[in-house]
MIZA-92022 format. One line per 4 residues: their letters; for each residue x, y, z of C-alpha. Coordinates in pm, 1 decimal. Last residue first. Example, Ala and Ser with C-alpha at 12.3 -4.5 7.8 and 13.67 -1.06 7.14 Angstrom:
BEGIN
sa> 1367.0 -106.0 714.0; 1230.0 -450.0 780.0
***
This chain:
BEGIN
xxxx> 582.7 231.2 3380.3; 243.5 339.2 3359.0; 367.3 395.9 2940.4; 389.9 -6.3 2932.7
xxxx> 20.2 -39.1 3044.6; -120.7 244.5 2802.5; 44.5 11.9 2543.9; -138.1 -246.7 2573.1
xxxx> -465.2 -120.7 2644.7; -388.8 51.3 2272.0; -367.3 -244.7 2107.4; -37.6 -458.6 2098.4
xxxx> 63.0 -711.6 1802.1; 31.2 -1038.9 1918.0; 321.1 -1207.8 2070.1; 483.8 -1491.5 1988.8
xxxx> 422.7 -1826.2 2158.6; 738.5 -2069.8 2119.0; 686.0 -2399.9 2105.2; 951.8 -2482.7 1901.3
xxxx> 871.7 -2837.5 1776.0; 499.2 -2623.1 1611.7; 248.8 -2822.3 1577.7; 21.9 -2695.2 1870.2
xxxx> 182.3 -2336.8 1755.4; 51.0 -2411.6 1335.9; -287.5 -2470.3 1529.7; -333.5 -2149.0 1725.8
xxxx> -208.5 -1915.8 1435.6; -444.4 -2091.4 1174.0; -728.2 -2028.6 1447.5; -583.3 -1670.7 1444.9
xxxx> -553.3 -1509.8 1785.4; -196.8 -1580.2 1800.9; -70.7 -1358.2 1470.6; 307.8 -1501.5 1397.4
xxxx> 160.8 -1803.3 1180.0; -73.5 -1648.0 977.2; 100.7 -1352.2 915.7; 395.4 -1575.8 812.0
xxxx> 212.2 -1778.6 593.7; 41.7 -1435.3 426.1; 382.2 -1309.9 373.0; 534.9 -1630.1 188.7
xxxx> 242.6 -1620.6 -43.5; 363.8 -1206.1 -94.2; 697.5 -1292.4 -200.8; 622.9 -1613.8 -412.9
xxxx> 363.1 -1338.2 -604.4; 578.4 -1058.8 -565.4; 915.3 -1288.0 -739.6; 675.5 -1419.8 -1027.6
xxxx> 555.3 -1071.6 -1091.2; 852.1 -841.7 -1168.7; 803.0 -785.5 -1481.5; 1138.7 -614.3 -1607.4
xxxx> 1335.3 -917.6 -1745.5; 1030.1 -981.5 -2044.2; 768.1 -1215.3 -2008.6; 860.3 -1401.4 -1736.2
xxxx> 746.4 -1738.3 -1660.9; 1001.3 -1923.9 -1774.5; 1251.2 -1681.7 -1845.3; 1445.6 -1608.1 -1543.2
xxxx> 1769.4 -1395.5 -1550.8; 1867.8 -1530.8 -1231.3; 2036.7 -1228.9 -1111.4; 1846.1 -979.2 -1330.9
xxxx> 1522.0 -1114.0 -1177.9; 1652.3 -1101.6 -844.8; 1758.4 -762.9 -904.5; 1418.8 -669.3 -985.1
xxxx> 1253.1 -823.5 -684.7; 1506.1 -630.6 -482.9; 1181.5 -478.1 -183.2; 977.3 -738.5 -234.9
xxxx> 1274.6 -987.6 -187.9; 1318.1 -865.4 116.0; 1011.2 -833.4 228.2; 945.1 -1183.0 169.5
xxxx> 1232.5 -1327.5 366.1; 1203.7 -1103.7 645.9; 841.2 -1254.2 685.9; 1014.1 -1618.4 645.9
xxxx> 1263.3 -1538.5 875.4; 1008.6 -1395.8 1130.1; 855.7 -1790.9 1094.4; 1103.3 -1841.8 1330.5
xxxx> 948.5 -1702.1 1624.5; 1083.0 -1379.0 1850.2; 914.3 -1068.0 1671.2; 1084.1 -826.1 1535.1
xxxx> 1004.9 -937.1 1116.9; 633.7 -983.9 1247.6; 649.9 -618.3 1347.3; 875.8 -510.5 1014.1
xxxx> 682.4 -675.1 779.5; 325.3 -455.0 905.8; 571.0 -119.0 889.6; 660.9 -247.2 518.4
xxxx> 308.0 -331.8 387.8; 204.5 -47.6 226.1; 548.4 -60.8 -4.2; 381.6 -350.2 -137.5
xxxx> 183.7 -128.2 -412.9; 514.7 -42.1 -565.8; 583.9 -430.7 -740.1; 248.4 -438.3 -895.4
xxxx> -73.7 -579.8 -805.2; -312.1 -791.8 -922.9; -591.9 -843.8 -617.0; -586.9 -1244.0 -379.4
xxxx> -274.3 -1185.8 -214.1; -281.6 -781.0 -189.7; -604.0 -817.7 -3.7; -485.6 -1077.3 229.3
xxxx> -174.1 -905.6 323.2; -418.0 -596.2 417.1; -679.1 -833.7 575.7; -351.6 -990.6 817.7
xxxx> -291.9 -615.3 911.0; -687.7 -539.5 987.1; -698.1 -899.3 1196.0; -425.8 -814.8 1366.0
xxxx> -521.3 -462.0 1450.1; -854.4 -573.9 1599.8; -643.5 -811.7 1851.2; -816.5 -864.9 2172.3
xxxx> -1159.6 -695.6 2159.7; -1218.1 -911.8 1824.5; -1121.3 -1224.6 1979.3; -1025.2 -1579.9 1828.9
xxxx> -1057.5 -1506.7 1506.0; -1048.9 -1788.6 1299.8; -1421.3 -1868.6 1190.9; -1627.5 -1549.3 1152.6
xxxx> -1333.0 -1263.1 1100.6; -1129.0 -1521.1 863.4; -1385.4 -1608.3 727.2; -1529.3 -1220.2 620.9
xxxx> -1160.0 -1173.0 498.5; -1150.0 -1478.1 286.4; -1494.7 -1400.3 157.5; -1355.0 -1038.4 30.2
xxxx> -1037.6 -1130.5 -107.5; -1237.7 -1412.6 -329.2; -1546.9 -1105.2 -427.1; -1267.7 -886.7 -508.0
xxxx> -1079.7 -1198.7 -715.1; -1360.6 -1194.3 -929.0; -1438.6 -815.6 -948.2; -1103.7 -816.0 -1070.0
xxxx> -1173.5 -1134.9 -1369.2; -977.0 -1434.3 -1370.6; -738.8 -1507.0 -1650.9; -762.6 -1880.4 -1649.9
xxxx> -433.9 -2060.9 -1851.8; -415.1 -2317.9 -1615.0; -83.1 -2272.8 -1378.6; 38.2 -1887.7 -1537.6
xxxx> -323.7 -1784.6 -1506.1; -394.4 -1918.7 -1188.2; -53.4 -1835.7 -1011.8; -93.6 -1474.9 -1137.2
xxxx> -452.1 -1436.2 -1023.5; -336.8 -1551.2 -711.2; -95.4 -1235.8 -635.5; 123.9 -1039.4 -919.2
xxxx> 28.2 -859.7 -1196.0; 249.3 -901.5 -1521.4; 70.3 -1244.0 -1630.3; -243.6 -1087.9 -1454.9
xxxx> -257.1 -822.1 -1710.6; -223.1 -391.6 -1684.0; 97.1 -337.6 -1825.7; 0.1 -541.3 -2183.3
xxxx> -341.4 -283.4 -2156.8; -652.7 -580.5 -2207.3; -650.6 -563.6 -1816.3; -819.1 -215.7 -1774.8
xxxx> -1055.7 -244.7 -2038.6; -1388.4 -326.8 -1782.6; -1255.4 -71.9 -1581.2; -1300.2 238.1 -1886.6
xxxx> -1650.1 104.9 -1924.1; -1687.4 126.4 -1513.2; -1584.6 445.4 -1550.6; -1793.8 517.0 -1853.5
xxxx> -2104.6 450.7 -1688.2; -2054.9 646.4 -1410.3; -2011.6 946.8 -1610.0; -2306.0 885.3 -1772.8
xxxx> -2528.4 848.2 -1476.0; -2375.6 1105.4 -1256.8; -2412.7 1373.1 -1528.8; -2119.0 1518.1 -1816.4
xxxx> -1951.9 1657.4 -1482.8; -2105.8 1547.8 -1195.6; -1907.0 1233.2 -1130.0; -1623.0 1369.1 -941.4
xxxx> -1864.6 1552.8 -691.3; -2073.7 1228.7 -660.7; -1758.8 1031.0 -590.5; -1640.1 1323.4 -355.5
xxxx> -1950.3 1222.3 -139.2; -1914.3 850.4 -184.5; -1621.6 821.9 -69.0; -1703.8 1067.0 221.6
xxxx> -1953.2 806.0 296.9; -1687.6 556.2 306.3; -1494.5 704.4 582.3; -1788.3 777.8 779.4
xxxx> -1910.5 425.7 722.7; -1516.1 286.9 825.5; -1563.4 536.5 1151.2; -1870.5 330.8 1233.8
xxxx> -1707.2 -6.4 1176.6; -1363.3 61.4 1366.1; -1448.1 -73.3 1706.9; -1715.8 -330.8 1578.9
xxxx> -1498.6 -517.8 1296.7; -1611.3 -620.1 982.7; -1639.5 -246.9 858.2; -1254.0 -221.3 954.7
xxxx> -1233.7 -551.1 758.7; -1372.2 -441.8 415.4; -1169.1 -112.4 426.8; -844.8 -370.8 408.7
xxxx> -1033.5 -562.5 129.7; -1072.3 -254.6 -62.6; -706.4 -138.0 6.5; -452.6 -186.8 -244.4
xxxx> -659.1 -310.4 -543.3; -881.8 -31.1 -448.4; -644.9 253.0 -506.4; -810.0 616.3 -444.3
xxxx> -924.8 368.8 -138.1; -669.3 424.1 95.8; -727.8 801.5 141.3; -1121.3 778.2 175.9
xxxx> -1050.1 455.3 437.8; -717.3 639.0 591.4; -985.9 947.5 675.6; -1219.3 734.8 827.9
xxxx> -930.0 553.0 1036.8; -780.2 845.3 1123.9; -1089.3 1033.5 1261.8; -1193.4 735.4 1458.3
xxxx> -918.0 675.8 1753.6; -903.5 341.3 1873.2; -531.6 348.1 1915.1; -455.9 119.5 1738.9
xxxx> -752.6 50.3 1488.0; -637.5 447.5 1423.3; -277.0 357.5 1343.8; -374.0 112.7 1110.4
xxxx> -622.3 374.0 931.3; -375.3 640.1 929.0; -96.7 384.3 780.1; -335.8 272.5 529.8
xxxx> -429.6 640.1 406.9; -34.0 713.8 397.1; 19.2 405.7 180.4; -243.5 545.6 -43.0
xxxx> -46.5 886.4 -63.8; 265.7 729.4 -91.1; 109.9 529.1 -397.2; 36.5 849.0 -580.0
xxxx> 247.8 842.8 -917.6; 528.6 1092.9 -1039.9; 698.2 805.6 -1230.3; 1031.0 833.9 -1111.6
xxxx> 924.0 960.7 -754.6; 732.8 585.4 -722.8; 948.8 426.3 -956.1; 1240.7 541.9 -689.2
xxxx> 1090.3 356.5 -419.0; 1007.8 44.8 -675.2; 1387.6 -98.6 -575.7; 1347.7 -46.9 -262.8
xxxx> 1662.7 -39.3 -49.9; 1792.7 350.7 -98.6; 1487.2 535.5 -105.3; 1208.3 338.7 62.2
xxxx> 1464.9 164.2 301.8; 1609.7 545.6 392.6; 1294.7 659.1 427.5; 1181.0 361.5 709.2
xxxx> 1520.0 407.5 876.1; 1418.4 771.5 944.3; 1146.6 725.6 1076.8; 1277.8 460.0 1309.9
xxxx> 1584.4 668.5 1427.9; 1335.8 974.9 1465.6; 1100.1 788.6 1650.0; 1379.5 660.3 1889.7
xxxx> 1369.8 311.2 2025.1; 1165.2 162.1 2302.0; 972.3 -66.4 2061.0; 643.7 -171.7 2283.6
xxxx> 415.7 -186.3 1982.7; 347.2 164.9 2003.3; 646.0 229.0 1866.8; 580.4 41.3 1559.3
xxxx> 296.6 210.0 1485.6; 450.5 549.6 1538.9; 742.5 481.8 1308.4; 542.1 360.0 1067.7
xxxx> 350.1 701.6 1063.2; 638.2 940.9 1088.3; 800.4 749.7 786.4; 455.8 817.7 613.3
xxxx> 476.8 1205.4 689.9; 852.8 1219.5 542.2; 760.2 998.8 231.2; 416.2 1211.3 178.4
xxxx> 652.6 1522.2 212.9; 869.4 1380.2 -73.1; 550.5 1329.1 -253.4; 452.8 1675.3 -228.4
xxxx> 751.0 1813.0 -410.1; 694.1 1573.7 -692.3; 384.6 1678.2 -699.3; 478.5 2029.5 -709.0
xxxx> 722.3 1966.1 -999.9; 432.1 1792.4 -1223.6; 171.7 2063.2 -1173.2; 430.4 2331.3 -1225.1
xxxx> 522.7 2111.2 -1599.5; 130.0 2046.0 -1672.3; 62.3 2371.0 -1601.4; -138.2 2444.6 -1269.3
xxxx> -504.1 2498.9 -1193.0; -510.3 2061.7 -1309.2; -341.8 1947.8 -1030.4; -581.7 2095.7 -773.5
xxxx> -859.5 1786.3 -937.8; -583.2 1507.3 -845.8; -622.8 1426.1 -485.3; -986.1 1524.3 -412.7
xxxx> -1080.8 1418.3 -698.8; -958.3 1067.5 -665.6; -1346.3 1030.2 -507.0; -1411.6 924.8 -904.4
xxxx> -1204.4 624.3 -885.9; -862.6 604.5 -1080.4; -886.7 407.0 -1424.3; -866.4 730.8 -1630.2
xxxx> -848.3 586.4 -2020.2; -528.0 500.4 -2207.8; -398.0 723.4 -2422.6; -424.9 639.9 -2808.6
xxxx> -122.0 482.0 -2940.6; 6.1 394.1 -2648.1; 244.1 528.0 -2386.2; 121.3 890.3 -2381.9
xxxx> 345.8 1171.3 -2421.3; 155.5 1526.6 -2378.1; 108.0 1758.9 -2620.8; -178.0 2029.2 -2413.7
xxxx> -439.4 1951.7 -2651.8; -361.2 1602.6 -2786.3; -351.2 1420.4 -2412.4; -656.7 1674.7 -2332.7
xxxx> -871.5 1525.2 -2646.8; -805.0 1184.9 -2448.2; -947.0 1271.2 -2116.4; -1221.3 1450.8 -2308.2
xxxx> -1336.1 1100.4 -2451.3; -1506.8 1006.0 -2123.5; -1349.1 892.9 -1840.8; -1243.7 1220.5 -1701.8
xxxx> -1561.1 1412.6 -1698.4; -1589.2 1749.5 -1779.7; -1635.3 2027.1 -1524.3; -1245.0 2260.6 -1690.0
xxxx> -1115.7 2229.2 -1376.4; -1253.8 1797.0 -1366.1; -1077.2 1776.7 -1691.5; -742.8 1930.6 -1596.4
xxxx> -752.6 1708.1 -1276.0; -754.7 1369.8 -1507.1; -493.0 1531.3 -1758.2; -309.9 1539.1 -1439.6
xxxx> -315.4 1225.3 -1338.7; -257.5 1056.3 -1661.9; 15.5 1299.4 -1751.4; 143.0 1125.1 -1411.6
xxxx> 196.2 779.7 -1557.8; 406.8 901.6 -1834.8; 726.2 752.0 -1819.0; 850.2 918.2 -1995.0
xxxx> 904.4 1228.8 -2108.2; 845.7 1364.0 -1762.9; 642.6 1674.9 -1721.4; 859.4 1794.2 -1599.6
xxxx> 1214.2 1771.9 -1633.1; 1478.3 1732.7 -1298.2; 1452.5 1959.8 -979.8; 1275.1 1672.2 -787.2
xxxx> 1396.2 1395.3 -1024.5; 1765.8 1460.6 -954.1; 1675.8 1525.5 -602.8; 1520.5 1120.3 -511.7
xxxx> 1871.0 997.9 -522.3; 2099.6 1201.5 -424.5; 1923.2 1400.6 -185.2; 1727.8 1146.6 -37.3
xxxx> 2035.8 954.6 31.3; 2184.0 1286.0 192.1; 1864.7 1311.5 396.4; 1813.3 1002.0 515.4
xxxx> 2183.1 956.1 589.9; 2135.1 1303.1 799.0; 1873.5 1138.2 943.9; 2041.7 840.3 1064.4
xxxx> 2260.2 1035.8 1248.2; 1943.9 1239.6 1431.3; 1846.4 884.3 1504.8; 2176.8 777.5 1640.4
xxxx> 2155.1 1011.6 1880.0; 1793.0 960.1 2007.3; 1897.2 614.8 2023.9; 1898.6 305.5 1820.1
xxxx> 2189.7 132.3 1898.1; 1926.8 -63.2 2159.3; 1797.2 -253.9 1887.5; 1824.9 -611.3 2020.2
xxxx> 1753.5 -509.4 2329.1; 1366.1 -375.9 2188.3; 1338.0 -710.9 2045.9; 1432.8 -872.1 2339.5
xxxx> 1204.1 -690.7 2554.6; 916.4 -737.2 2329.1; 970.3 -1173.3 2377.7; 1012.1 -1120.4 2734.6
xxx> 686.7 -948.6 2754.3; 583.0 -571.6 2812.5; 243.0 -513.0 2909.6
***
């Protein structure tokens, strides 16, 4: 049902018309153009950085049935002459089910392979504008889905700072983003197939998503789709582990994750979230599976103790799980781009703390300005890490979650304190929005 506080967000954005849309598509376009073209038609493989040679010596092995964490991923590095960072490559820290993603990349040369990718992460950017602009039009915005889709590229291109990383580097966070998007969309709409297929999508980056999956299997209406979507994990993880035996191969992935944070790139001092604040605070580097098991337990309270109703808000409690999940895991300054179309419904909402939600999206998205503004040295390691700024940026977040999302128990007793008074509304399920359409 549409309430006074949905109907002043959607007057408040009334410019945004089926004219203005196709408008702000051509911007779209000519920003995308300029900025993201260069590195379309540009050199591949890039000579740095050289974050996709990872991905693709990865799919090379699995053509070729050998296993990617093993020493082959190396020997593939000196075969085929490709630039590595260190001075031996790094392992393959991607899960095995990342097969289905990376194993076509390895029929190609390294240089096709790298241009096609490219190619197919501009469509990933076009099919994940689609996405947020579907969620957030469900949510009672009467605005056009081009003119939101659109919008959404242009502040991944133009207004992130980490959007161009993404086509700079050649990397697959669009394609995770895209898994969480399908997943949101299907707690929405209470639709299945998206949510199983935005678990096995979503997942290729567990730092990004494990404690989101955790949730939909928390809650009723999504948990048999988040089995399904975890059984074809499981399926493809088989698959990607056959080569060199199950067993083995196994073992060396979880040998290759036990490394991951002794790479400079890959520590909590240049991770973001609570492992950051720890570290930095007492000198505790806390382990992953650690702060997994933390992310975890907060999202399994938060489901026994503070929500209020699972019928009424399931896609509350799966957006607050994704914040939560990016709070307690090391992440970098791309992985937030998940959370943009979740920013952007607290950010329209009618309650103060929508400041502090704007706030932290904002500074998300020109973290590295702000660190060549202030030219902070305290607890920066060099001017490029970015992870004092995402971990302020991403605290702020989680309060604002908690305070915009009413069928929290947090939500419930930051309004009895609240001056304002001011109820905000919940992000709509489907029910919801069936209503407004009988209109």
């Amino acid at each position: 049902m549409m309430t006074p506080n949905t109907a002043s967000a959607a007057s408040r954005i009334d410019w945004l018309s089926p004219a203005t849309g196709r408008l702000l598509f051509l911007a779209a376009f000519l920003a995308g153009a300029a900025i993201i073209g260069p590195l379309i038609i540009g050199h591949h493989p890039r000579p740095f950085p050289a974050d996709f040679n990872h991905l693709w010596a990865a799919g090379k092995a699995w053509t070729l049935w050998q296993s990617p964490y093993g020493p082959g991923h190396a020997a593939i590095f000196e075969a085929y002459g490709l630039i590595h960072t260190h001075d031996v490559p790094p392992p393959f820290f991607y899960p095995p089910h990342s097969i289905a993603l990376f194993a076509p990349l390895g029929l190609f040369p390294p240089a096709a392979a790298s241009f096609i990718f490219a190619v197919l992460n501009v469509a990933a950017l076009g099919v994940s504008s689609v996405l947020a602009a579907n969620l957030l039009r469900h949510g009672g915005l009467e605005v056009s889905r081009l003119a939101l889709a659109s919008l959404h590229a242009i502040a991944i291109v133009v207004f992130w700072n980490a959007g161009c990383v993404i086509f700079a580097h050649n990397i697959a966070t669009l394609f995770i983003y895209i898994g969480v998007l399908l997943a949101l969309r299907g707690v929405q709409t209470k639709r299945s197939a998206p949510v199983a297929a935005g678990v096995f999508l979503a997942l290729i980056s567990p730092q990004i998503a494990a404690a989101f999956a955790f949730s939909l299997l928390l809650l009723k209406q999504t948990r048999p789709a988040a089995i399904a979507g975890g059984a074809m994990v499981a399926a493809f993880s088989l698959i990607g582990l056959a080569p060199g035996g199950v067993v083995a191969s196994l073992g060396a992935f979880l040998e290759n994750l036990s490394v991951y944070a002794s790479y400079p790139e890959n520590a909590h001092s240049n991770q973001s979230g609570v492992g950051f604040f720890i570290e930095k605070l007492t000198g505790l580097s806390l382990s992953a599976p650690l702060l997994l098991a933390c992310a975890a337990g907060a999202v399994a309270f938060v489901r026994s103790r503070l929500l209020e109703s699972e019928a009424r808000a399931p896609f509350e409690f799966a957006a607050f799980s994704l914040i939560l999940g990016l709070f307690f895991m090391p992440s970098l300054n791309h992985y937030y781009v998940v959370l943009t179309p979740v920013a952007a419904g607290y950010v329209l909402k009618s309650a103060r703390m929508s400041l502090v939600a704007f706030a932290a999206l904002a500074i998300h998205m020109r973290a590295w300005d702000l660190i060549a503004a202030f030219n902070f040295h305290v607890w920066f390691q060099d001017r490029n890490n970015s992870a004092t700024f995402d971990s302020l940026a991403i605290l702020m977040m989680l309060t604002a979650a908690a305070a915009l999302s009413p069928s929290l128990g947090i939500a419930a007793f930051w309004r009895r304190n609240s001056a304002s008074g001011a109820r905000p509304k919940p992000f709509p399920v489907a029910s919801d929005h069936d209503q407004l359409m009988k209109r």
